[in-house]
SEMITOR-552193 format. One record per residue: x, y, z of N, C-alpha, C, O in turn. Coordinates in steps of 0.05 Angstrom, whole numbers, plus 5000, padded with zeros to 4 digits. Layout:
<rs>
XYZXYZXYZXYZ/...
</rs>
This chain:
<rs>
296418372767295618612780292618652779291418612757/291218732805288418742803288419022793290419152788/284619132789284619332781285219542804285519772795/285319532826285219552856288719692861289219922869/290419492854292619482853293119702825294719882828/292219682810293019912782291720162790293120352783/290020222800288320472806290120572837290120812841/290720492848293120562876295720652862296420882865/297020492849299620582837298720792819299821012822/297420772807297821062789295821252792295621422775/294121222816292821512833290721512819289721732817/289121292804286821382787284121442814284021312835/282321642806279921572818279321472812279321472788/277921242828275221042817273021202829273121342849/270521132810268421242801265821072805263421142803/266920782814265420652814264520522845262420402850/267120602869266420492887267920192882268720162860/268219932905269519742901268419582875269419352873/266919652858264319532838268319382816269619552805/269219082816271319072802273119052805274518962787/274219132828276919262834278318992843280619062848/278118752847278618532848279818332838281118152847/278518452804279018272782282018332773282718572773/283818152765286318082750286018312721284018352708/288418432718288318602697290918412677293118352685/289818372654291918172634293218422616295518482612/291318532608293118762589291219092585290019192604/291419202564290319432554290019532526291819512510/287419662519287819672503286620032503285520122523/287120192482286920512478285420572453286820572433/283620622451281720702430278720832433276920742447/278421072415275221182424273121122402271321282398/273320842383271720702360270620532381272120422397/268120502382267220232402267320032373268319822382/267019992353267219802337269819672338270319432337/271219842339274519692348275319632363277319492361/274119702390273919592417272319262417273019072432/270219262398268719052402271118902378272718732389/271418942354273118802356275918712360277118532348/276618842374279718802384280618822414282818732422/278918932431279018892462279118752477277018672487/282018622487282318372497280418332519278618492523/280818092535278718032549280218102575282718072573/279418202599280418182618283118452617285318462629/281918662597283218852601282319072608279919092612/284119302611282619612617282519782590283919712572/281219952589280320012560280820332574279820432595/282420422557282720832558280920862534281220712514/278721112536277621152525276721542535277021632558/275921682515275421922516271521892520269722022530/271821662507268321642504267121582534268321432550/264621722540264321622569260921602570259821692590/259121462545256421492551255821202555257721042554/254121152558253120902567253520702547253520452552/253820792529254920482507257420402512258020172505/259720572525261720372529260620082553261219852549/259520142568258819992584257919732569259219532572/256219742556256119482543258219282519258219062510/259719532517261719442506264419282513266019112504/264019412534265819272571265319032566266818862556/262119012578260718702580261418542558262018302562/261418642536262018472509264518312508264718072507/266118492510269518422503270518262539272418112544/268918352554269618182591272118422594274318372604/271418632586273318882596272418882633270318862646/275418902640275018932673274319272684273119302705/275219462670275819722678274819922654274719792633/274020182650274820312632276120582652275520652675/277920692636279420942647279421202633281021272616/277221342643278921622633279821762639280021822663/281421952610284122052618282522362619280122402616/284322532624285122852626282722952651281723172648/281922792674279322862688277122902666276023122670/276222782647274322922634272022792663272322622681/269423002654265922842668265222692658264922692633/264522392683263022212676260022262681259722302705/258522272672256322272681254922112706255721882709/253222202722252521992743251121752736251821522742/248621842717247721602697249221382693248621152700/251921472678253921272673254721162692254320922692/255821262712257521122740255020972753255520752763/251921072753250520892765250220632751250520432765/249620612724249720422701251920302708251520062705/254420362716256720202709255920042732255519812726/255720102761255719912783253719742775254219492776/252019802770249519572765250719402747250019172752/252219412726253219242708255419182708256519102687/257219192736259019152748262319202731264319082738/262319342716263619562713265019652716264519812698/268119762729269319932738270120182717270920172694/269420412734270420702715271920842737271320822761/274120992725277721042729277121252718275821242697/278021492729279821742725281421832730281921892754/283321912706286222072708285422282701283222342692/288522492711288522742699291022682679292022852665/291822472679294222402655291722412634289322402637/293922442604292822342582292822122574294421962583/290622042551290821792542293621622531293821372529/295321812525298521682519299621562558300221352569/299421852565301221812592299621552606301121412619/297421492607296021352624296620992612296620802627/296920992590296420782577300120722573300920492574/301920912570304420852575305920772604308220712608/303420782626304020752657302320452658302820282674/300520432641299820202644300919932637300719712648/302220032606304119842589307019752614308119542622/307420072620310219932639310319662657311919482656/307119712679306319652693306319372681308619292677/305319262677304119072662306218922651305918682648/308519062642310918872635312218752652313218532651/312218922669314818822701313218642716314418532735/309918552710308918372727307518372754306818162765/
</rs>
């Protein structure tokens, strides 16, 4: 499933414009520690996060995260969404929470 294909089925806005939306999504992971993101964020996954300043972005880059998503509509900043395209990036908004969003993603992701 691209990120393209995951952001259509479950109504996320993207934030970023097509900046990603391309790339193969392998799994997910849910956490607002970027230390535990760096170390435990698979590669080639989408990352739910509450955090939305410019250090996730490099944290993305680190781990080869394809997506980050946030949940409940919180504000991204423009800074951020500009930062993210330049560093090719994708940022996702739900008005689900971080359970409901990341339990639509697990489903997803099982059935293939």
């Amino acid at each position: 499933m691209t990120v393209r294909e995951l952001a259509k089925v479950l109504d996320l806005q993207v934030l970023t414009g097509d900046v990603n939306l391309d790339e193969q999504v392998k799994s997910g992971y849910v956490s607002d520690l970027l230390s535990d993101v760096i170390a435990n964020g698979p590669e080639s996954s989408v990352w739910v996060t509450v955090q939305r300043h410019v250090n996730i972005l490099g944290v993305a880059k680190l781990r080869s995260i394809v997506a980050i998503i946030t949940p409940r509509n919180l504000k991204v900043e423009n800074d951020v969404i500009e930062r993210a395209k330049a560093e090719g990036v994708a940022l996702l908004r739900t008005g689900l929470t971080a359970f409901e969003v990341s339990g639509e993603i697990y489903g997803l992701l099982k059935k293939g």
